[in-house]
C-alpha positions in Angstrom: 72.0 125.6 97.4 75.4 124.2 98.5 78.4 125.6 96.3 81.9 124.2 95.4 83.9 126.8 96.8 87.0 128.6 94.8 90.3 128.4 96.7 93.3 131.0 95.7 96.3 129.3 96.0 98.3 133.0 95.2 99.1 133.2 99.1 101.3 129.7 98.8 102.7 129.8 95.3 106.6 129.5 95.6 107.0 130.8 92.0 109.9 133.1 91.2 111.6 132.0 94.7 108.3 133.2 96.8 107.8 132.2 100.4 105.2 131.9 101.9 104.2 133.3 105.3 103.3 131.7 108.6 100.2 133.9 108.2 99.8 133.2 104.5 99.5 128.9 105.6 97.0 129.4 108.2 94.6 131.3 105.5 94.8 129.2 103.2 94.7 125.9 105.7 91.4 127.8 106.4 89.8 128.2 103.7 90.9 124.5 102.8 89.2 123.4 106.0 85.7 124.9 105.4 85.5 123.6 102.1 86.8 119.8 102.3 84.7 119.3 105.4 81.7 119.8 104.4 81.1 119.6 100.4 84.8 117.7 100.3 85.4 119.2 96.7 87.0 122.8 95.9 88.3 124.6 92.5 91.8 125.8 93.2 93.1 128.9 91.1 96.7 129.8 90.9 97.4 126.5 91.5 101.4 126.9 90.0 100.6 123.9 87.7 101.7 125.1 84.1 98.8 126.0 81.6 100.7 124.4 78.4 101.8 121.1 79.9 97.9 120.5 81.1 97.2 120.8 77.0 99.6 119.0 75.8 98.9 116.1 78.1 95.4 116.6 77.0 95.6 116.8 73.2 98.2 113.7 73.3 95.6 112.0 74.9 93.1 112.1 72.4 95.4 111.3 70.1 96.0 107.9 71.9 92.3 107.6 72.8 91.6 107.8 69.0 93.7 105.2 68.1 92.3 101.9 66.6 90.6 99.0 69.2 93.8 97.2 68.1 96.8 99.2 69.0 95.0 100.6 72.3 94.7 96.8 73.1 98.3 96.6 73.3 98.9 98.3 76.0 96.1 96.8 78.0 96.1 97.2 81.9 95.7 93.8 84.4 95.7 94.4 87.8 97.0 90.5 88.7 100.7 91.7 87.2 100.7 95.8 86.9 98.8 98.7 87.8 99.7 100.6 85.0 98.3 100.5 81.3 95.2 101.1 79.2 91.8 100.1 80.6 88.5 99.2 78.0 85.3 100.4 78.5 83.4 98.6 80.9 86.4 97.1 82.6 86.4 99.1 85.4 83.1 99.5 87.0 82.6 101.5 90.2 79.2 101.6 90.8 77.5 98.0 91.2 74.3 99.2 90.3 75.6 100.3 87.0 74.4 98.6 84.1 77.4 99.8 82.0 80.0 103.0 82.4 80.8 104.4 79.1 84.7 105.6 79.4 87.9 104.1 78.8 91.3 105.1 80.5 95.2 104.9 81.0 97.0 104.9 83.7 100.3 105.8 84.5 102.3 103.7 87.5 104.5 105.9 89.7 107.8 104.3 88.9 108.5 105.2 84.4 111.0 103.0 84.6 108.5 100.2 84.7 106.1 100.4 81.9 106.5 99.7 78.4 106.4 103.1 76.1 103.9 103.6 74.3 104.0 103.7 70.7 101.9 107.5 70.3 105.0 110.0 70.2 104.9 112.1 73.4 101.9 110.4 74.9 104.0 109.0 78.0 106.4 112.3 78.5 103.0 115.0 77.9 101.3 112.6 81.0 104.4 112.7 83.0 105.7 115.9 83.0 102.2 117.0 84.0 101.9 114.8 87.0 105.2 116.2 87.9 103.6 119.5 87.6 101.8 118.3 90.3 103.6 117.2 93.2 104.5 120.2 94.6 100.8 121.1 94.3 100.0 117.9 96.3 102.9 118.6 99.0 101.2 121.7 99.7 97.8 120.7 100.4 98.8 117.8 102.3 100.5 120.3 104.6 97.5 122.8 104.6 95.7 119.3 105.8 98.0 119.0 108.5 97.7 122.7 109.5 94.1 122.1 109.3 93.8 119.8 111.8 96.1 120.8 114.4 98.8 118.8 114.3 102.1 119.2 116.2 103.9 117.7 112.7 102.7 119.8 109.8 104.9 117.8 107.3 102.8 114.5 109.0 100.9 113.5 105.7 104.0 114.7 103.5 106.4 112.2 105.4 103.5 109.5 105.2 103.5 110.3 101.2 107.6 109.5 100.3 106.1 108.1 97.1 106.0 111.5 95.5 109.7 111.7 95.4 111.0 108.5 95.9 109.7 106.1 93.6 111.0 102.9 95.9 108.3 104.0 98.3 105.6 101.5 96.4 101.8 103.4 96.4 98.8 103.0 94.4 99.1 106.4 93.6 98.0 106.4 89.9 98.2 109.7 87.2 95.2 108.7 84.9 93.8 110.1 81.9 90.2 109.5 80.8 88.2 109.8 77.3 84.7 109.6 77.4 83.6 108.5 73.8 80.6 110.1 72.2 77.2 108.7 72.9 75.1 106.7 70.5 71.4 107.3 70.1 70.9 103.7 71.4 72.0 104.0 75.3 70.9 100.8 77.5 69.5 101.7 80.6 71.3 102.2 83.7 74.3 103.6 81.7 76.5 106.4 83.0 79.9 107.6 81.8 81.1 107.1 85.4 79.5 105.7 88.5 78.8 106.8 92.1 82.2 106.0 93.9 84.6 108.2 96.5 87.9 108.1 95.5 90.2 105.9 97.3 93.1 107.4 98.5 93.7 111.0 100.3 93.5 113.5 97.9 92.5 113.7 94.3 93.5 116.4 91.7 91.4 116.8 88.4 91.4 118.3 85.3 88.7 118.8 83.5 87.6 119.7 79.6 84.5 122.2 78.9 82.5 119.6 78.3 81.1 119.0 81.5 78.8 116.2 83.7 80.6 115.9 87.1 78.0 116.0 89.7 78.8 116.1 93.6 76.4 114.9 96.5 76.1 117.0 98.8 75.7 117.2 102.7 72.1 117.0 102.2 72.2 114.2 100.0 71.7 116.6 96.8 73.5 116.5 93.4 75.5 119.6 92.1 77.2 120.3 88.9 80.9 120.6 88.8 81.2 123.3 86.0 84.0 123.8 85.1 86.3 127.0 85.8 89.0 127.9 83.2 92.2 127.8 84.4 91.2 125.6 88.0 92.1 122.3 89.5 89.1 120.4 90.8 90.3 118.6 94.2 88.6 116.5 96.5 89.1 114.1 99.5 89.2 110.7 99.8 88.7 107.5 101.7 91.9 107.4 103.3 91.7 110.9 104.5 88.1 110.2 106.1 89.7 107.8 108.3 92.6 109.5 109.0 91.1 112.5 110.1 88.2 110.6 111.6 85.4 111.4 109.5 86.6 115.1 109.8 87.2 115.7 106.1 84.3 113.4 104.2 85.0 111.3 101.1 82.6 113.2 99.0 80.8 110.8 96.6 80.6 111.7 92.8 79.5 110.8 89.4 79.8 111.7 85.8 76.2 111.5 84.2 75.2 111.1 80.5 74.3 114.9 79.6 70.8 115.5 78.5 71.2 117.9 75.8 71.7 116.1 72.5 74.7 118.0 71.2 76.9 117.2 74.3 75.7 113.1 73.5 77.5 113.7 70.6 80.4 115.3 72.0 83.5 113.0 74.3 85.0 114.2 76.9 88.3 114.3 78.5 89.5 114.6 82.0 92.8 113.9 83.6 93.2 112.8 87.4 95.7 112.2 89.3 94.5 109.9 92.7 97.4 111.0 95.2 98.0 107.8 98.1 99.9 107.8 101.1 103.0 105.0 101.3 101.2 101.4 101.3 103.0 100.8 104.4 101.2 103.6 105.8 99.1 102.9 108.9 96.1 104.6 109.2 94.7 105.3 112.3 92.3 108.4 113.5 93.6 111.5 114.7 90.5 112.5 116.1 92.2 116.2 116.9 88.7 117.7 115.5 86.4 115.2 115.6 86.5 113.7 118.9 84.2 111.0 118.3 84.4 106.8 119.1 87.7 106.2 117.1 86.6 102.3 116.9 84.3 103.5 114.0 87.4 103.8 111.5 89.8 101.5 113.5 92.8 101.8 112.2 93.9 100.2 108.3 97.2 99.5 106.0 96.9 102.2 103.3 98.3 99.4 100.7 96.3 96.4 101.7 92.8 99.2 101.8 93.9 100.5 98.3 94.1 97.0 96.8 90.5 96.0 98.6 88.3 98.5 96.8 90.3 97.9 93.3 89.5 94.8 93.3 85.8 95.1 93.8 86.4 97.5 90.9 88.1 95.7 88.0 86.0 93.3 86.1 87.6 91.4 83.1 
């Protein structure tokens, strides 16, 4: 059965002033290669990302999450004005042929200047400082990508991606954080904590809890658990990155299930994303450097314009 392979970052960290090789990018573009072009998802271990910040991020979240209907209504997200702010349960549904997706969310716009703080002390700095964590993270794969494919500019997805410094570059990147409430014994059918769906933008990095109930399709159109691995990142492709690299790296479709076992109904979950897009006034057209097929299948898109499509097909209010 198909595996989500386990990447080792180690070669690439640049902690303590490290740098890496010419020889140590081309491994590690490798291994990135095999596994985001066929299963599209792989755990990444010493990742750099700091251990502490991911639990503060994750216990000030449940703080928030615990929080009365009232206050958390507050703070309430609508896409017509801002893409930042809390979303209800059943708000966001990303698989039509859901009846109902159990989860509720927050997230974080790229710019802090522009929200309004919220009242739960350290909820806003514990979420940022972790997606700071991650931008160097993100830099790095996006190169790897680049090396990947054989491109002349390795930095060619990093320049596309100016967001993740410069916050006047508008992008629907979003840093989200997730709480999946426990399950009652009465569940209406066709309920699922999350739907079917590929992610929208290029790349996706997840934490998860030890909870559980990510599955992956796979190649052959099979479903696999995505256990989780202390001290990992999950990441995986998306959309944007399909039709960049012209159907080269798949956006691998995924779900988060109900779990079967009684004690895990009773049991929410966490997890913490953070959906990395290119610059909406990216252009994406298909390289087609290793996948030399008919480009007119992708054609090429506006990253912004795609981004803002398939959200609103999503939100429901």
């Amino acid at each position: 059965m198909e595996t989500i392979p386990v990447l080792d970052f180690n070669r690439i960290s640049t902690k303590n002033g490290r740098r890496p090789s010419r020889e140590d990018w081309t491994f590690v573009a490798g291994e990135l290669d095999k596994a985001l072009s066929t299963i599209g998802f792989a755990y990444v271990i010493n990742h750099d990302i700091d251990q502490v910040k991911i639990s503060k991020a994750f216990e000030r979240s449940k703080c928030f999450f615990e929080q009365s209907t009232e206050l958390k209504q507050k703070y309430l997200k609508n896409t017509t004005k801002s893409h930042h702010g809390y979303v209800n349960p059943g708000q966001e549904i990303l698989h039509p042929g859901s009846g109902h997706e159990i989860r509720e969310s927050y997230d974080f716009v790229t710019d802090p200047k522009k929200f309004t703080v919220c009242e739960i002390e350290n909820f806003d700095s514990a979420n940022m400082e972790l997606k700071n964590e991650c931008r160097p993270v993100i830099k790095k794969i996006l190169k790897a990508l680049a090396i990947s494919l054989g491109l002349d500019d390795e930095e060619f997805f990093v320049d596309n991606s100016k967001n993740i410094d410069d916050y006047t570059n508008v992008s629907y990147s979003a840093f989200r954080t997730i709480y999946y409430p426990q399950i009652g014994n009465d569940v209406a059918p066709n309920t699922v904590r999350c739907g079917e769906h590929s992610d929208y933008g290029i790349l996706t990095i997840l934490f998860q809890d030890d909870v559980g109930g990510l599955q992956v399709r796979t190649v052959d159109q099979k479903w696999i658990s995505a256990t989780p691995i202390p001290g990992s990142i999950l990441i995986n492709t998306g959309d944007l990155l399909e039709f960049w690299s012209n159907g080269y790296f798949p956006a691998t479709k995924h779900r988060v299930l109900i779990p079967e076992a009684e004690i895990k109904k009773k049991t929410p979950r966490q997890s913490i994303v953070y959906f990395h897009h290119p610059d909406n006034s990216a252009i994406v057209t298909p390289l087609g450097a290793k996948n030399p097929i008919d480009k007119n299948e992708y054609g090429s898109i506006n990253a912004g314009d795609y981004a803002q499509q398939r959200l609103d097909s999503t939100y429901k209010y």
